[in-house]
One Martini backbone bead per residue (centre of mass of N, CA, C, O) as a GRO file, in nm:
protein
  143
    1UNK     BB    1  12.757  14.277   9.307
    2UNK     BB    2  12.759  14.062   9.094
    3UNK     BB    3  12.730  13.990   8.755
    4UNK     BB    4  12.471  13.912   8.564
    5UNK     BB    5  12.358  13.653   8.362
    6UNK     BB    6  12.168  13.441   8.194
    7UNK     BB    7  12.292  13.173   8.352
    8UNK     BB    8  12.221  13.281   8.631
    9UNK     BB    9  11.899  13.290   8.549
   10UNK     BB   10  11.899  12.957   8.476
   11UNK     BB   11  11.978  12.874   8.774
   12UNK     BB   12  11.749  12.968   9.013
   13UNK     BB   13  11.614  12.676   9.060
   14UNK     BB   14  11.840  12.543   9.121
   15UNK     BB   15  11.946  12.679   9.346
   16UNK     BB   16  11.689  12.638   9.535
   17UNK     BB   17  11.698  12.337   9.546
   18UNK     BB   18  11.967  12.280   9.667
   19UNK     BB   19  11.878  12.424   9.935
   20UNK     BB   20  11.678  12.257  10.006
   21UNK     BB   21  11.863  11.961  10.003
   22UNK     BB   22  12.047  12.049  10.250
   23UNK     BB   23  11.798  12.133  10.477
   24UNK     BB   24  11.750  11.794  10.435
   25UNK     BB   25  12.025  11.716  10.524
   26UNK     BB   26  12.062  11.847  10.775
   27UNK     BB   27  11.778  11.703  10.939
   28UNK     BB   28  11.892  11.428  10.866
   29UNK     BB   29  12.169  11.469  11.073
   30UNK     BB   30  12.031  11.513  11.318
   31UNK     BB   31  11.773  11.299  11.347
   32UNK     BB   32  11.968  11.071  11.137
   33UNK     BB   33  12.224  10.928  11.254
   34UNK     BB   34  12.507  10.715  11.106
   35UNK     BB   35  12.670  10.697  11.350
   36UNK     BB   36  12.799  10.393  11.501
   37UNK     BB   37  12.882  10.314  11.820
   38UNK     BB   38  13.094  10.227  12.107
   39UNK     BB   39  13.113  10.088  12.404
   40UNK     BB   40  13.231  10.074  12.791
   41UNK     BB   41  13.156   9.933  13.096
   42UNK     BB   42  13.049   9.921  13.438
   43UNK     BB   43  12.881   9.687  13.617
   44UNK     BB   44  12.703   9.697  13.978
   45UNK     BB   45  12.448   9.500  13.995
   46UNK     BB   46  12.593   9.229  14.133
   47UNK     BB   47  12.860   9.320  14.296
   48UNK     BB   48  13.048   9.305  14.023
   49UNK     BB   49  13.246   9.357  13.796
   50UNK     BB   50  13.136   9.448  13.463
   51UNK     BB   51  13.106   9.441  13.128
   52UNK     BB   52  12.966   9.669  12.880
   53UNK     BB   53  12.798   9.707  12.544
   54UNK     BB   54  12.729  10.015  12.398
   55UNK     BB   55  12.498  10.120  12.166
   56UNK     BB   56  12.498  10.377  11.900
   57UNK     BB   57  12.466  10.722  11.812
   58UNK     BB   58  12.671  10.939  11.669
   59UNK     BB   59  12.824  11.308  11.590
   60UNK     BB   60  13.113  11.385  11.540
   61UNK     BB   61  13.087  11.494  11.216
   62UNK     BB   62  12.857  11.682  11.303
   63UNK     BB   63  13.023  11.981  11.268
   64UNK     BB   64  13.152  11.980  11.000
   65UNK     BB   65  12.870  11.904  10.813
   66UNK     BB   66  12.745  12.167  10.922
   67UNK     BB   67  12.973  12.392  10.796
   68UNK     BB   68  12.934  12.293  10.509
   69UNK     BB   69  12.612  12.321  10.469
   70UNK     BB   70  12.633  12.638  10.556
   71UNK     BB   71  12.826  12.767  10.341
   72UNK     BB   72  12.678  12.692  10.095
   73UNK     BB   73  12.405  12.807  10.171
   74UNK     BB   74  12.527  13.106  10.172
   75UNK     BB   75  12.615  13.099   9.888
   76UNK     BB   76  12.329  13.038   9.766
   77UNK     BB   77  12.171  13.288   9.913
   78UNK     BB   78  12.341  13.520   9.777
   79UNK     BB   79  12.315  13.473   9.503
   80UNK     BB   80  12.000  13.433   9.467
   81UNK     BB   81  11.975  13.721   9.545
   82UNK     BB   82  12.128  13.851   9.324
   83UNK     BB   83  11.927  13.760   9.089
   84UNK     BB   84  11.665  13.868   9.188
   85UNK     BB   85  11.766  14.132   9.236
   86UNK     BB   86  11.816  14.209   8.926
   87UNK     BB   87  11.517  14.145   8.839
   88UNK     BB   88  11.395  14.390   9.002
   89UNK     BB   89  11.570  14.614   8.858
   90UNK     BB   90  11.405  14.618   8.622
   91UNK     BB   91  11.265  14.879   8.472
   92UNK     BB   92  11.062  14.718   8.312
   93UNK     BB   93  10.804  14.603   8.412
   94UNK     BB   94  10.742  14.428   8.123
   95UNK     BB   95  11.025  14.283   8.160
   96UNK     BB   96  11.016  14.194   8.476
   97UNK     BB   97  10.781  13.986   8.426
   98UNK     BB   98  10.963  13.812   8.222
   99UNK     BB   99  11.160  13.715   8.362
  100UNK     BB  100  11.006  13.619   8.632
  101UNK     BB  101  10.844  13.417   8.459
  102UNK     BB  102  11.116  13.258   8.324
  103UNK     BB  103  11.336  13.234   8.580
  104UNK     BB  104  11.144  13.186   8.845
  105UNK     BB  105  10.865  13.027   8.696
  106UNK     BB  106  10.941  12.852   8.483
  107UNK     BB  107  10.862  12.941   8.199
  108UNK     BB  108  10.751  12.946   7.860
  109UNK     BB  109  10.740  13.129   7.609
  110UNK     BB  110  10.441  13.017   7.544
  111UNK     BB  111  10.348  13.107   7.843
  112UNK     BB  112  10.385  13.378   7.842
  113UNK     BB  113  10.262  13.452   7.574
  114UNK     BB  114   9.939  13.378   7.681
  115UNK     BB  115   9.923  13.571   7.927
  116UNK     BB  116   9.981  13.830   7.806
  117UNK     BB  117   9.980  13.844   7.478
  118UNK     BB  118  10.168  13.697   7.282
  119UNK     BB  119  10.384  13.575   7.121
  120UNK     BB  120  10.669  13.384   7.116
  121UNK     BB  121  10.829  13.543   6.956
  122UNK     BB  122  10.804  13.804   7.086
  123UNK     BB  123  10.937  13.724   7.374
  124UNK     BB  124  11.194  13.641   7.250
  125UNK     BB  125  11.313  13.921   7.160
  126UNK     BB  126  11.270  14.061   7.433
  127UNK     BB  127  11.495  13.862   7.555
  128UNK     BB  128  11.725  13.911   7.370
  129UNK     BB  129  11.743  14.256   7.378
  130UNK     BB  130  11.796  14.224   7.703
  131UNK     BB  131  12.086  14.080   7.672
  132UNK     BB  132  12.200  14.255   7.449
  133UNK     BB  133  12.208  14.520   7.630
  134UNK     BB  134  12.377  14.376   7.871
  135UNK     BB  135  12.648  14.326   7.677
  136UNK     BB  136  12.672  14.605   7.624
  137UNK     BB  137  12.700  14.754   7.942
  138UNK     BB  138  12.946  14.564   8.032
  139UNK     BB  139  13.144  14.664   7.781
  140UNK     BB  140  13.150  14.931   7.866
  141UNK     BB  141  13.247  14.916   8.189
  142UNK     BB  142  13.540  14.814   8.070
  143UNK     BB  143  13.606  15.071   7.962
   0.00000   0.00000   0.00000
C-alpha cells in the first residue's frame, strides 16, 4: 500500500463518483452503442439478386473501450481501497470516527463537532495534530 496523505483522504469522495461514473458510462456503452455502421447483401427474395443496405449500431471500439474502462475503474478501486485501510487503521477510536466522518461522509468540521459534542475548532486541532503526526512518522520512515 502507498502512504496516503491528506490529499489522498480528501480525494476519497471524488474517487468514489469517478467509478460511479465509469460503470455508468460502461452500461452506457454496452445497452446504447453509438457507432452506426452499414452493410450490403443481397437479397434473392424476387428470385433475381439485387443489393439492399442494412444499417445498424456496431461496436467495433467497444473491446478498446471496455479495456480502457476497466483498467481505471481498477486502478480507482485499488486507491479507494487503499485509502479505507488506512482510515480504518487509526488506532484510535475517536479519532478514526473523525476521520471516516470528515473524509467518508464528507462531513464539515462543524457537522463532526455537533454529532460529537465538540467545539468546531476542537475538531480542527484534532484533525491538524493527526496529520501533523502523520508528516512526522513518514518523515522518520525516510531517515
Amino acid at each position: 500500500m502507498n502512504k496516503i496523505t491528506k490529499r489522498d483522504c480528501e480525494q476519497l469522495r471524488a474517487l468514489k463518483k469517478e467509478y460511479r461514473h465509469l460503470n455508468d458510462e460502461y452500461i452506457d456503452a454496452i445497452c446504447f452503442p453509438k457507432e452506426k455502421v452499414a452493410d450490403t447483401a443481397k437479397d434473392y427474395k424476387t428470385g433475381h439478386p439485387h443489393t439492399i443496405i442494412t444499417e445498424g449500431y456496431g461496436n467495433s471500439k467497444f473491446p478498446a473501450i471496455r479495456e480502457k474502462m476497466s483498467r481505471k475503474q481498477r486502478e480507482i478501486k485499488k486507491r479507494i481501497y487503499d485509502i479505507e485501510t488506512f482510515l480504518d487503521g487509526i488506532n484510535d477510536s475517536e479519532m478514526r470516527t473523525i476521520m471516516r466522518m470528515r473524509y467518508y461522509d464528507g462531513l464539515t468540521q462543524e457537522e463532526i463537532a455537533e454529532k460529537l459534542g465538540y467545539s468546531r475548532s476542537g475538531i480542527e486541532k484534532k484533525i491538524y495534530r493527526f496529520w501533523k503526526k502523520c508528516s512526522r512518522s513518514s518523515k522518520s520512515d525516510m531517515i
